[in-house]
CHARMM internal coordinates of N, CA and C (Angstrom, degrees):
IC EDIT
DIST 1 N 1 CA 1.4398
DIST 1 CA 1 C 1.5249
ANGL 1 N 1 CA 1 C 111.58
DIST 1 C 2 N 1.3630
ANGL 1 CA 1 C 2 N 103.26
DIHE 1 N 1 CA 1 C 2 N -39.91
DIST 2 N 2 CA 1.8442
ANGL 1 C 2 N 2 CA 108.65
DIHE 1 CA 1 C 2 N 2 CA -178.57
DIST 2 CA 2 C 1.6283
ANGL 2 N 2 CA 2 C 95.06
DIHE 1 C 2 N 2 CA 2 C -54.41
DIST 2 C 3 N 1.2484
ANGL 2 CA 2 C 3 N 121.12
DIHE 2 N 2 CA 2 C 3 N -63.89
DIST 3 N 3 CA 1.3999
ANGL 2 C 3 N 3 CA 131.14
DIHE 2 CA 2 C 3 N 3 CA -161.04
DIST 3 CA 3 C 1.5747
ANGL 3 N 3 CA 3 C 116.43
DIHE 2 C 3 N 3 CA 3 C -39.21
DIST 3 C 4 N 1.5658
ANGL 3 CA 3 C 4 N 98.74
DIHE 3 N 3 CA 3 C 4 N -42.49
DIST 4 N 4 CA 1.5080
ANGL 3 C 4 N 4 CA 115.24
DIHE 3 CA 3 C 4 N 4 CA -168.26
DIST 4 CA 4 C 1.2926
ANGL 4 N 4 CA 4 C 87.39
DIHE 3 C 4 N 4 CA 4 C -64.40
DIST 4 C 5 N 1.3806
ANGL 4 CA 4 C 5 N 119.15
DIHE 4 N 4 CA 4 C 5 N -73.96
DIST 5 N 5 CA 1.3792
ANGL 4 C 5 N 5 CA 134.46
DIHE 4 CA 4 C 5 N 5 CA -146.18
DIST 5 CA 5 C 1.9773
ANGL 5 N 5 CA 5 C 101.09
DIHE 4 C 5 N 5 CA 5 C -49.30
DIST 5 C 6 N 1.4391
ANGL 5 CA 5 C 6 N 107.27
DIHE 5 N 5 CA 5 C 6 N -38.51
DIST 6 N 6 CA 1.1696
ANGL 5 C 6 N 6 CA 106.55
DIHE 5 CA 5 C 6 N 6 CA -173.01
DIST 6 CA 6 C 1.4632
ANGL 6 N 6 CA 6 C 121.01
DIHE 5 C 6 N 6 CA 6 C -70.31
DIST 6 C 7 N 1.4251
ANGL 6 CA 6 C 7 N 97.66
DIHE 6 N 6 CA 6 C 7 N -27.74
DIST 7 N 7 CA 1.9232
ANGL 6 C 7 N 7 CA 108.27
DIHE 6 CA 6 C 7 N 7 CA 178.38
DIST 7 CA 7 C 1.1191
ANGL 7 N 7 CA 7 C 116.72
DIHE 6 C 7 N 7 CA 7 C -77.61
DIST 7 C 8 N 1.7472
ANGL 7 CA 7 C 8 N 120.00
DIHE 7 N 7 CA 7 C 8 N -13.43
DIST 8 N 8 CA 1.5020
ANGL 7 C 8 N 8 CA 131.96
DIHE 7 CA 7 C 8 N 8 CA -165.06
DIST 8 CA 8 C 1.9210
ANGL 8 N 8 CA 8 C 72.63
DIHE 7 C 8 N 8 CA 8 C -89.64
DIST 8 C 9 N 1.1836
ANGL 8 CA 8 C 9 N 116.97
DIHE 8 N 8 CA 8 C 9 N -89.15
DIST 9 N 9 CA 1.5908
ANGL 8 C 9 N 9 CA 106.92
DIHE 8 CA 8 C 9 N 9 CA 179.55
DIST 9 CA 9 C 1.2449
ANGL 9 N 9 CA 9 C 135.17
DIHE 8 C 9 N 9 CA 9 C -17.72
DIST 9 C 10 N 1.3631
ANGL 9 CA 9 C 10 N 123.01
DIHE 9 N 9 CA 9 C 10 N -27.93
DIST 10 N 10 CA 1.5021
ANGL 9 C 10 N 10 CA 133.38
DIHE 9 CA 9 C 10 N 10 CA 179.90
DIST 10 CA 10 C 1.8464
ANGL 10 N 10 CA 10 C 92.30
DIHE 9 C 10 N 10 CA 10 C -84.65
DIST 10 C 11 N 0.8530
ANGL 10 CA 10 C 11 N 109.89
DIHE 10 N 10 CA 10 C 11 N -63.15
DIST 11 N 11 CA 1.2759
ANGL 10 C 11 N 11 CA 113.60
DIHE 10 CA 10 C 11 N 11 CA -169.52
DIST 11 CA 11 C 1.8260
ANGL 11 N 11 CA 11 C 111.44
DIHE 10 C 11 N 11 CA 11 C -55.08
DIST 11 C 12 N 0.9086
ANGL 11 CA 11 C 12 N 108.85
DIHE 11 N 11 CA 11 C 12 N -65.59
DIST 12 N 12 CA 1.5973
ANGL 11 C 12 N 12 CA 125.50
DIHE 11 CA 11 C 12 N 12 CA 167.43
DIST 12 CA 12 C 1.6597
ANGL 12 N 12 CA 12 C 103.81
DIHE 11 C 12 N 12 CA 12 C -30.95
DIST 12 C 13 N 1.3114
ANGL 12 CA 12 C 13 N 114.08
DIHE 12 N 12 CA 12 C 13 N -42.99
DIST 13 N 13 CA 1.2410
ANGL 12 C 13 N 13 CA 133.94
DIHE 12 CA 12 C 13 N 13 CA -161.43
DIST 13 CA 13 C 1.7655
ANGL 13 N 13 CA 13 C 101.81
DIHE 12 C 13 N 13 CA 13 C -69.72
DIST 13 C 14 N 1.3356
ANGL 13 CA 13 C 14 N 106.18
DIHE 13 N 13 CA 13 C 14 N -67.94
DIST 14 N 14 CA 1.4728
ANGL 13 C 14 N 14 CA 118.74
DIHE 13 CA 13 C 14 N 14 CA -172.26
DIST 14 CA 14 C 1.3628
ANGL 14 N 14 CA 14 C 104.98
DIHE 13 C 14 N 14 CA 14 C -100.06
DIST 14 C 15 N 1.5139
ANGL 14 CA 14 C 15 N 136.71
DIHE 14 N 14 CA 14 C 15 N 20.07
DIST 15 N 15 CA 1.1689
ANGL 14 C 15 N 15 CA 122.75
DIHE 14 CA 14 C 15 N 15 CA 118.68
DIST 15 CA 15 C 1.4645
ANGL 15 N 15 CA 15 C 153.05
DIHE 14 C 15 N 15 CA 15 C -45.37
DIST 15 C 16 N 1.8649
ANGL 15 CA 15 C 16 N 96.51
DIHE 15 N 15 CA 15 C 16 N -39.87
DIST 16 N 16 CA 1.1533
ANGL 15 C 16 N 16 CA 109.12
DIHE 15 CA 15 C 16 N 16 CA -147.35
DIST 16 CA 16 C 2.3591
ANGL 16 N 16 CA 16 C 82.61
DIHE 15 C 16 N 16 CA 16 C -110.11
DIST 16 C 17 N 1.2516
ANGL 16 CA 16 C 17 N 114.60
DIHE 16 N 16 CA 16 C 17 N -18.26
DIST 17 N 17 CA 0.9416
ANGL 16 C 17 N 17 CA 90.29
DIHE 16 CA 16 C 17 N 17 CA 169.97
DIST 17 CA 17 C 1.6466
ANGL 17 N 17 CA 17 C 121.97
DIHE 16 C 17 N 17 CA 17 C -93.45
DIST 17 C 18 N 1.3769
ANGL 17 CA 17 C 18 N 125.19
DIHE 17 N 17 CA 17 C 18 N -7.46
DIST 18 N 18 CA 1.4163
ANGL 17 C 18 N 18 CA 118.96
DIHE 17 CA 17 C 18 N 18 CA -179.99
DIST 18 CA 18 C 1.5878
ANGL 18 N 18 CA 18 C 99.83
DIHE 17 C 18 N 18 CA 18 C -56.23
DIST 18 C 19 N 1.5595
ANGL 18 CA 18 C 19 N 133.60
DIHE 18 N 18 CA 18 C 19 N -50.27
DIST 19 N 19 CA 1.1774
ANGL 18 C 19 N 19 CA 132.42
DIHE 18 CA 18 C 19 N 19 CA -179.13
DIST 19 CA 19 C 1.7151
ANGL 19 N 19 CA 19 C 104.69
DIHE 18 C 19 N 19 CA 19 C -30.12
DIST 19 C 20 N 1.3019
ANGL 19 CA 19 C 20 N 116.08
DIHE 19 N 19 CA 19 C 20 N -65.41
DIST 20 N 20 CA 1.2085
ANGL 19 C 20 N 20 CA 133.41
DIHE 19 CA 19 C 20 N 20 CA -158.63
DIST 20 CA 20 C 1.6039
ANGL 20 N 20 CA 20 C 109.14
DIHE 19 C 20 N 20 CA 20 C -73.96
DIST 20 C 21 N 1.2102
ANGL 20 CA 20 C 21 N 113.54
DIHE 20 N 20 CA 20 C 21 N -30.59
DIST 21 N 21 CA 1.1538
ANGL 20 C 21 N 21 CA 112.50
DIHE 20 CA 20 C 21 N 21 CA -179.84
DIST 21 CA 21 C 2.5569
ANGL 21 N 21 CA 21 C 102.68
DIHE 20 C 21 N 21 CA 21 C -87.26
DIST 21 C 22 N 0.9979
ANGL 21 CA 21 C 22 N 87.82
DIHE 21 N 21 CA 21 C 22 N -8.57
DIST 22 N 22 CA 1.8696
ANGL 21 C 22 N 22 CA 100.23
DIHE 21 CA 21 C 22 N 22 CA -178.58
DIST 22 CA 22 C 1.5267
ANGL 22 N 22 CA 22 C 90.25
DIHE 21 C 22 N 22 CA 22 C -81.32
DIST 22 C 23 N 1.5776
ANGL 22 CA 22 C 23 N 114.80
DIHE 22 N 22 CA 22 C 23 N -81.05
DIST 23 N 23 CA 1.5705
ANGL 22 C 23 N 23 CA 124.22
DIHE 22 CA 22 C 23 N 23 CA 147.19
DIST 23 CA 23 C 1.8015
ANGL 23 N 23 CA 23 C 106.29
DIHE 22 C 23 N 23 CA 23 C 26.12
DIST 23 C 24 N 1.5969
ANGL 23 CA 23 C 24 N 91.29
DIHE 23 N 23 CA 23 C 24 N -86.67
DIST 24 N 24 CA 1.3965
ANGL 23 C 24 N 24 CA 104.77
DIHE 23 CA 23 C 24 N 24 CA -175.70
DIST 24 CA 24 C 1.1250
ANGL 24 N 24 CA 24 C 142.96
DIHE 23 C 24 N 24 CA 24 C -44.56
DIST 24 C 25 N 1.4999
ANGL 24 CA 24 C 25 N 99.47
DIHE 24 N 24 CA 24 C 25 N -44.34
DIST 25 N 25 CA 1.3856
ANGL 24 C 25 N 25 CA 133.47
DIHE 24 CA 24 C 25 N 25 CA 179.28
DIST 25 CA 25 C 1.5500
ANGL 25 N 25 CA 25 C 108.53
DIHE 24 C 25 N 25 CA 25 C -66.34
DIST 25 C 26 N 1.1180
ANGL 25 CA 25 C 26 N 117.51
DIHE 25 N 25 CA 25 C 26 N -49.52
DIST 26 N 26 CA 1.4935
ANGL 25 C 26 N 26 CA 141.39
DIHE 25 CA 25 C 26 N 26 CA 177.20
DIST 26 CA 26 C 1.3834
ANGL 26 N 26 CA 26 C 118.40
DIHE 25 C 26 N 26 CA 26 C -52.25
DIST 26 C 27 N 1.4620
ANGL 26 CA 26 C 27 N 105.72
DIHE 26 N 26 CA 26 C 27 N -40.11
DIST 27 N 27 CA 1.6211
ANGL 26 C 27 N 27 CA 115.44
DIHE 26 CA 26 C 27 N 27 CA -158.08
DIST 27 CA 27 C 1.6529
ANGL 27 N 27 CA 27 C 95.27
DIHE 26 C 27 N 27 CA 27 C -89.93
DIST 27 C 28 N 1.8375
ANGL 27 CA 27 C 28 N 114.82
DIHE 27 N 27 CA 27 C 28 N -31.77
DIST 28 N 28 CA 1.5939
ANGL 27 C 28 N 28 CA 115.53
DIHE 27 CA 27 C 28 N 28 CA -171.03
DIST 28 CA 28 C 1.4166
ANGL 28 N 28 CA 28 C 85.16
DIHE 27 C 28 N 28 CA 28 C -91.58
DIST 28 C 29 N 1.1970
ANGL 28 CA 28 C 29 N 146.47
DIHE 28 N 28 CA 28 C 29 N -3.94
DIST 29 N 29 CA 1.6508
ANGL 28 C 29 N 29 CA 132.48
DIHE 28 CA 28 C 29 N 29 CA 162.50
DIST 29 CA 29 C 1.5681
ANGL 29 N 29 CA 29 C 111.86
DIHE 28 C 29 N 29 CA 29 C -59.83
DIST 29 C 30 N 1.3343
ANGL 29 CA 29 C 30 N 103.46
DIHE 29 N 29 CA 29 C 30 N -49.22
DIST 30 N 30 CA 1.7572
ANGL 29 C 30 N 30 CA 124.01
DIHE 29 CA 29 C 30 N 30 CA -159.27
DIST 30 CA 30 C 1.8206
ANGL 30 N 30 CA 30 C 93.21
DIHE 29 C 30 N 30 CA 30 C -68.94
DIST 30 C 31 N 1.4806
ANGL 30 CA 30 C 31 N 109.18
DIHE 30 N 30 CA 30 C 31 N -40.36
DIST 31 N 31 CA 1.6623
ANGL 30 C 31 N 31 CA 133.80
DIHE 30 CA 30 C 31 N 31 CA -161.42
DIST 31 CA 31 C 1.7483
ANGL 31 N 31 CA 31 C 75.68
DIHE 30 C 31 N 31 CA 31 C -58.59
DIST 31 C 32 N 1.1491
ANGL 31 CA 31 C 32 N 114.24
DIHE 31 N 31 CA 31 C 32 N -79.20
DIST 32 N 32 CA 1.6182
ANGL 31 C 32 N 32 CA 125.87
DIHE 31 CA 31 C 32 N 32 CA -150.79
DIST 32 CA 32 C 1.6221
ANGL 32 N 32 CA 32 C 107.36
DIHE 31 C 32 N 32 CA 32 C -60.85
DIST 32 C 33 N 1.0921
ANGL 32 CA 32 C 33 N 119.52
DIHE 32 N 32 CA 32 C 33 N -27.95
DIST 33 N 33 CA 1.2936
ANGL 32 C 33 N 33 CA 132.91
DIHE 32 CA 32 C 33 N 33 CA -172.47
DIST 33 CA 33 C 1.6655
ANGL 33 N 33 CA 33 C 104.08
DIHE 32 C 33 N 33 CA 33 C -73.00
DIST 33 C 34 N 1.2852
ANGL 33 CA 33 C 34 N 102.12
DIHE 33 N 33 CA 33 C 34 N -70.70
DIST 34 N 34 CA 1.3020
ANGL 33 C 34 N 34 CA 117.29
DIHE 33 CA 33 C 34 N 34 CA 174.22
DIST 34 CA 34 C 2.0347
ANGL 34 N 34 CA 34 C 119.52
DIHE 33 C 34 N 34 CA 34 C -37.53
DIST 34 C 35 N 1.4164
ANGL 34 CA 34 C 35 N 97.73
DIHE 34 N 34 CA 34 C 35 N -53.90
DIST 35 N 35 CA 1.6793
ANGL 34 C 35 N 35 CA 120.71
DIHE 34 CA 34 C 35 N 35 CA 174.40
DIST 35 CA 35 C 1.7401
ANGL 35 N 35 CA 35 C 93.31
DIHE 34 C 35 N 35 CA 35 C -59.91
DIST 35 C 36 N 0.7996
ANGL 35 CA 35 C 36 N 112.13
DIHE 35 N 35 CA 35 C 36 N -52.15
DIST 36 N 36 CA 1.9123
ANGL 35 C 36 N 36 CA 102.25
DIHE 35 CA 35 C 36 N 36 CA 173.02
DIST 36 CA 36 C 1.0856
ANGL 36 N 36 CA 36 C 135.02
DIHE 35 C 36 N 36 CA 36 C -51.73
DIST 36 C 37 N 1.5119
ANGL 36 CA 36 C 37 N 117.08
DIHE 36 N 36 CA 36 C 37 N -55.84
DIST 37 N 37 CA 1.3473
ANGL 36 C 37 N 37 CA 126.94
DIHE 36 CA 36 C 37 N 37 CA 157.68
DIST 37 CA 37 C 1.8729
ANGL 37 N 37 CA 37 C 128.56
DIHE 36 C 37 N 37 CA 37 C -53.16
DIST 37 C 38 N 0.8608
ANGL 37 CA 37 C 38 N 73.04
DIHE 37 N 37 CA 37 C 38 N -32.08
DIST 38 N 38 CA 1.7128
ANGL 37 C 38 N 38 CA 92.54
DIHE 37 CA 37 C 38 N 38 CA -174.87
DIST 38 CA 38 C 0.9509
ANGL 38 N 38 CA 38 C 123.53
DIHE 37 C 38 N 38 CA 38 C -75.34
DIST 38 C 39 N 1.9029
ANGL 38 CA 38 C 39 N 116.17
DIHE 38 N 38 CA 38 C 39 N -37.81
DIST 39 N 39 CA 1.3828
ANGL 38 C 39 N 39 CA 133.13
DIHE 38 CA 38 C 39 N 39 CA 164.24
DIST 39 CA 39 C 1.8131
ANGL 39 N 39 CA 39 C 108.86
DIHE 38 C 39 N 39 CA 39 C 89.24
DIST 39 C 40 N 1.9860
ANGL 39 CA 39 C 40 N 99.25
DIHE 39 N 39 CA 39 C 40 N 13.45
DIST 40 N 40 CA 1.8001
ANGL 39 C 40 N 40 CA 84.18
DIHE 39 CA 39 C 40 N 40 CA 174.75
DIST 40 CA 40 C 1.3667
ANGL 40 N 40 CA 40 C 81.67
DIHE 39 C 40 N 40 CA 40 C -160.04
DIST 40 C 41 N 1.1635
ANGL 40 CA 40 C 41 N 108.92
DIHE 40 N 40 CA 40 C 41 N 163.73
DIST 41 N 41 CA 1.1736
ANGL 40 C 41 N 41 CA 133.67
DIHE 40 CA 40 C 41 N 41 CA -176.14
DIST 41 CA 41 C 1.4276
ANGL 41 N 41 CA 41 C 120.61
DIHE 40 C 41 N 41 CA 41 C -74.05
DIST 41 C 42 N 1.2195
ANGL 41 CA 41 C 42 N 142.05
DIHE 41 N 41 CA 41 C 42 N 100.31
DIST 42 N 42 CA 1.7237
ANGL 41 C 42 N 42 CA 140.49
DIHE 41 CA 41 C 42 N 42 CA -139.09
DIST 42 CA 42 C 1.7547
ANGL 42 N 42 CA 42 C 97.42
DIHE 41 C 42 N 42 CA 42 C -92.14
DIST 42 C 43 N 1.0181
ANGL 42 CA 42 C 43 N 111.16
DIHE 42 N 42 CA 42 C 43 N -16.60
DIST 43 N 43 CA 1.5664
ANGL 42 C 43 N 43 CA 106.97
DIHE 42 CA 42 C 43 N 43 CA 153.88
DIST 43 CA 43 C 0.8982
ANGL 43 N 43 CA 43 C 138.32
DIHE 42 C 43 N 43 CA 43 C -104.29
DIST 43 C 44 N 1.1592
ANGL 43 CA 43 C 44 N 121.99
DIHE 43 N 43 CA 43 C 44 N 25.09
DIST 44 N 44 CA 1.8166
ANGL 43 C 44 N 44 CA 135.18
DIHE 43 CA 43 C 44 N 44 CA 145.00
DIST 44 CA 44 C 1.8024
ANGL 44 N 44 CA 44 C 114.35
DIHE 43 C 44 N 44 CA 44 C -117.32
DIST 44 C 45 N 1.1379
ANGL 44 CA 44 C 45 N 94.96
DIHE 44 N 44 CA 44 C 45 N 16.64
DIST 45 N 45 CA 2.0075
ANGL 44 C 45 N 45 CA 106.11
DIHE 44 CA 44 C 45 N 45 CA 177.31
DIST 45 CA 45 C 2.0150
ANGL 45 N 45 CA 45 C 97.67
DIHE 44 C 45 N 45 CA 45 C -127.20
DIST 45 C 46 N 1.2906
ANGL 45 CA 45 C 46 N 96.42
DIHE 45 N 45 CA 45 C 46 N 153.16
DIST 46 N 46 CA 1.2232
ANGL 45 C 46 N 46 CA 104.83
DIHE 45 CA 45 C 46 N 46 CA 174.53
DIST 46 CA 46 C 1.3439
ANGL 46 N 46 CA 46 C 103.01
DIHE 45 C 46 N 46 CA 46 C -137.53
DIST 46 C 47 N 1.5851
ANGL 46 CA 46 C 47 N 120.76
DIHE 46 N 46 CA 46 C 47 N 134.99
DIST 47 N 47 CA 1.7751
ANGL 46 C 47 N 47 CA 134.58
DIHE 46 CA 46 C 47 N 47 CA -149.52
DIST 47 CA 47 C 1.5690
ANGL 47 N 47 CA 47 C 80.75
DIHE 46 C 47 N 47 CA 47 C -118.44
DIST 47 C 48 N 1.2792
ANGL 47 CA 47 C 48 N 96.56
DIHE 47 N 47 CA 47 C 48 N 137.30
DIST 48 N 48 CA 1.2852
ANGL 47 C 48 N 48 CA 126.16
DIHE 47 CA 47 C 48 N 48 CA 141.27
DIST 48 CA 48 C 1.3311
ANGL 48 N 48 CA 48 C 150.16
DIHE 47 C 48 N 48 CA 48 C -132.86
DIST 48 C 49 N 1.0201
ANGL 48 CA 48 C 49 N 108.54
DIHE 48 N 48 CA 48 C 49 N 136.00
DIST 49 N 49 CA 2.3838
ANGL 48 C 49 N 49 CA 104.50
DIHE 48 CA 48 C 49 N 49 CA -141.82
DIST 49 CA 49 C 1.4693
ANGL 49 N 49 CA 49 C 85.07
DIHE 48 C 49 N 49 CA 49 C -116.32
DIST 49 C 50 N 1.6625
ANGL 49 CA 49 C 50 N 97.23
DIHE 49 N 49 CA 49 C 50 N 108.66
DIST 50 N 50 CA 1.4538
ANGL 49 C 50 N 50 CA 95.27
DIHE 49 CA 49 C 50 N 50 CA 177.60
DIST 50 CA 50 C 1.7464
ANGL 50 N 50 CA 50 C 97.52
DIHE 49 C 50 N 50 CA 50 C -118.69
DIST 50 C 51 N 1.8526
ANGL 50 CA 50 C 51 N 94.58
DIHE 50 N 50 CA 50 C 51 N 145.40
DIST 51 N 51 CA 1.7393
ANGL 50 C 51 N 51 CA 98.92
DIHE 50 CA 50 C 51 N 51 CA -176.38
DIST 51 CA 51 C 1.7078
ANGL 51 N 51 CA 51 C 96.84
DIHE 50 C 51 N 51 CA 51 C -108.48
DIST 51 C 52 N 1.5245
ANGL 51 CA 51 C 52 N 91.68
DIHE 51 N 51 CA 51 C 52 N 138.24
DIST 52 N 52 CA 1.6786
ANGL 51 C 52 N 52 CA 112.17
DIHE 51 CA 51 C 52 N 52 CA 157.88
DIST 52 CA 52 C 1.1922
ANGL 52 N 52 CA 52 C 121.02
DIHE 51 C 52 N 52 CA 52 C -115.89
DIST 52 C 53 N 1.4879
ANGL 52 CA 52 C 53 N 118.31
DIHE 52 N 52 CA 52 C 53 N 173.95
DIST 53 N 53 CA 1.3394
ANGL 52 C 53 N 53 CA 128.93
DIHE 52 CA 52 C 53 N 53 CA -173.53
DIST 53 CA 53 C 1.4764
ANGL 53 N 53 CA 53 C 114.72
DIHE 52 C 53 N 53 CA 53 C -51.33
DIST 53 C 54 N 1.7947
ANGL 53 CA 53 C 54 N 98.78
DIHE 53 N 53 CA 53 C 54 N -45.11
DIST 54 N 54 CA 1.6026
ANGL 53 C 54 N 54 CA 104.66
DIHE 53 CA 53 C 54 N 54 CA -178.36
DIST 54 CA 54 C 1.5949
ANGL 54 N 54 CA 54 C 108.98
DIHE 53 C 54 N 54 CA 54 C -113.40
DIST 54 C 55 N 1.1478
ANGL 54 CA 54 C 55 N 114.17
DIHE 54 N 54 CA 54 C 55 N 50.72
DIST 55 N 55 CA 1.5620
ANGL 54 C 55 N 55 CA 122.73
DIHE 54 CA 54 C 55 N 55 CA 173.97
DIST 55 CA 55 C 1.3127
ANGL 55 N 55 CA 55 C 102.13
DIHE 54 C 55 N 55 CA 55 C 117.08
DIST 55 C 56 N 1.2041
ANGL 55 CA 55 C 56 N 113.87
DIHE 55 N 55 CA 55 C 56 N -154.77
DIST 56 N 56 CA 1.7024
ANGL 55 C 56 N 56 CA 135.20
DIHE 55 CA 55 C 56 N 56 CA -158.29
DIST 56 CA 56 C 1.1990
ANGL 56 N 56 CA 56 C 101.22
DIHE 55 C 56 N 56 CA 56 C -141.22
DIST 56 C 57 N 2.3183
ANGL 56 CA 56 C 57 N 91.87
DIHE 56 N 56 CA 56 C 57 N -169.13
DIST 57 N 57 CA 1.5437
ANGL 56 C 57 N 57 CA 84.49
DIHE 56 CA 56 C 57 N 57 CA 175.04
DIST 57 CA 57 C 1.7942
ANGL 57 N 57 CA 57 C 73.04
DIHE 56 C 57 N 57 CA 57 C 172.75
DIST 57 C 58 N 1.3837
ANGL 57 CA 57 C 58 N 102.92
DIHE 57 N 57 CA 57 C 58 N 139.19
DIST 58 N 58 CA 1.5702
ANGL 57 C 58 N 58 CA 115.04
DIHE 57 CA 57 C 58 N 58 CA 163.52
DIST 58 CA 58 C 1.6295
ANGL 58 N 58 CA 58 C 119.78
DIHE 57 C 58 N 58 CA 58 C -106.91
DIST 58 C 59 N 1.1019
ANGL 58 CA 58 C 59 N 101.24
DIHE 58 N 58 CA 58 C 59 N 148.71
DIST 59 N 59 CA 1.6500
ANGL 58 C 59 N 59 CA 117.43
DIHE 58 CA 58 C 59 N 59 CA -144.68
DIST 59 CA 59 C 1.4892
ANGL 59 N 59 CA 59 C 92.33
DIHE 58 C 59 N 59 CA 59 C -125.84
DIST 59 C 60 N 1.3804
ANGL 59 CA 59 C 60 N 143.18
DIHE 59 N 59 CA 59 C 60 N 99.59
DIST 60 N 60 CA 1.2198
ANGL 59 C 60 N 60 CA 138.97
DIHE 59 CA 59 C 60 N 60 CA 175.07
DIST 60 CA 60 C 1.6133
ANGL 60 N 60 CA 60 C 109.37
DIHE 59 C 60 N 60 CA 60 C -104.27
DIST 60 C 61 N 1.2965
ANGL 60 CA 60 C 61 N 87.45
DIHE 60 N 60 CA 60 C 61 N 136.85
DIST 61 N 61 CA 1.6762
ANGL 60 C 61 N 61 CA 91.95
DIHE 60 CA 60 C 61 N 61 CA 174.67
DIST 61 CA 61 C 1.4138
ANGL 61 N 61 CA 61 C 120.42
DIHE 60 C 61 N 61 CA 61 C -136.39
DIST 61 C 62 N 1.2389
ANGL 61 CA 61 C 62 N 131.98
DIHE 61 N 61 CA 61 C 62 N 134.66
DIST 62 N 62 CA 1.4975
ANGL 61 C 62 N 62 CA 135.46
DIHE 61 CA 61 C 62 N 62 CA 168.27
DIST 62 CA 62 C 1.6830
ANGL 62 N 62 CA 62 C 120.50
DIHE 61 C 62 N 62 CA 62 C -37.48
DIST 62 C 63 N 1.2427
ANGL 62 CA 62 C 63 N 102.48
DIHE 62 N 62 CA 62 C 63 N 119.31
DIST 63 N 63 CA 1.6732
ANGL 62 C 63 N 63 CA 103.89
DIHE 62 CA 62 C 63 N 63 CA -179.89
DIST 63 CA 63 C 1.4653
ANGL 63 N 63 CA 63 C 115.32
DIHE 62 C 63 N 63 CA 63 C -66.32
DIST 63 C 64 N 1.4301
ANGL 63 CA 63 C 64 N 125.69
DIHE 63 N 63 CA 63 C 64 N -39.44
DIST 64 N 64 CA 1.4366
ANGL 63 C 64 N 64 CA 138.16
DIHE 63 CA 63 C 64 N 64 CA 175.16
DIST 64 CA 64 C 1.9203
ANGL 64 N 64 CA 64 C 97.33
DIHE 63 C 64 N 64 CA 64 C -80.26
DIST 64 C 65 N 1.1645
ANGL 64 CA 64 C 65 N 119.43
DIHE 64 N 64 CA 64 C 65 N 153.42
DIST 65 N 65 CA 1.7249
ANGL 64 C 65 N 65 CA 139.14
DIHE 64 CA 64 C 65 N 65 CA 146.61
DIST 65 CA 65 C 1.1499
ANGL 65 N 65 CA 65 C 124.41
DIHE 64 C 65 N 65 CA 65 C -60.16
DIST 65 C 66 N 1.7030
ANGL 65 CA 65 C 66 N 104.93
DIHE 65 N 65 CA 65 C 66 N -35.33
DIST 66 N 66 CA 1.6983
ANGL 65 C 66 N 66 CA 111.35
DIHE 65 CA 65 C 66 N 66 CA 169.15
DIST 66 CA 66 C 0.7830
ANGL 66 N 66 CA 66 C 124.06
DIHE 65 C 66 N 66 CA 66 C -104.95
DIST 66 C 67 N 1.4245
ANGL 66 CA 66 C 67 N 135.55
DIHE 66 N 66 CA 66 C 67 N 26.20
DIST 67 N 67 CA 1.2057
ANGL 66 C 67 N 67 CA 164.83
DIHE 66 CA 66 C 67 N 67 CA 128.48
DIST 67 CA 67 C 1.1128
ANGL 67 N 67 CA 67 C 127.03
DIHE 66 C 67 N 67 CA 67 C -51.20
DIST 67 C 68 N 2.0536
ANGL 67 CA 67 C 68 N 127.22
DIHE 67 N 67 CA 67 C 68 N 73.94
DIST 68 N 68 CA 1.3599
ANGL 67 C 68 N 68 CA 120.43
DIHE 67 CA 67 C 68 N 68 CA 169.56
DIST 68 CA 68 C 1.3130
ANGL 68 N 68 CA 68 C 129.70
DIHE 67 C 68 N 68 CA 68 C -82.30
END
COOR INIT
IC SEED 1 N 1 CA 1 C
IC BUILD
């Protein structure tokens, strides 16, 4: 019974992290992709998504001062 219980845990275990570890992989794909197009690095800019009556508009700004 110990045995079972322990393989149901192993298994349970490295099921639930391959997601998270795919997850990961995925999210620094989107990161790099995004930093390309964009032409700056989205972790040294801070976005701000501002809404108006007749649309929006994102407002990026440099996290550093010496940062042009």
């Amino acid at each position: 019974m110990k045995t079972t219980a322990i393989g149901f845990i192993l298994v349970l275990c490295c099921a639930t992290s391959l997601p998270a570890q795919e997850h990961a992989a995925h999210g620094a794909a989107v990161d790099n992709r995004g930093d390309k197009v964009m032409g700056f690095s989205h972790e040294k800019t801070t976005h701000h998504f501002r809404l108006y009556k007749d649309g929006g508009a994102i407002e990026v700004e440099a996290n550093s001062r010496d940062d042009s």
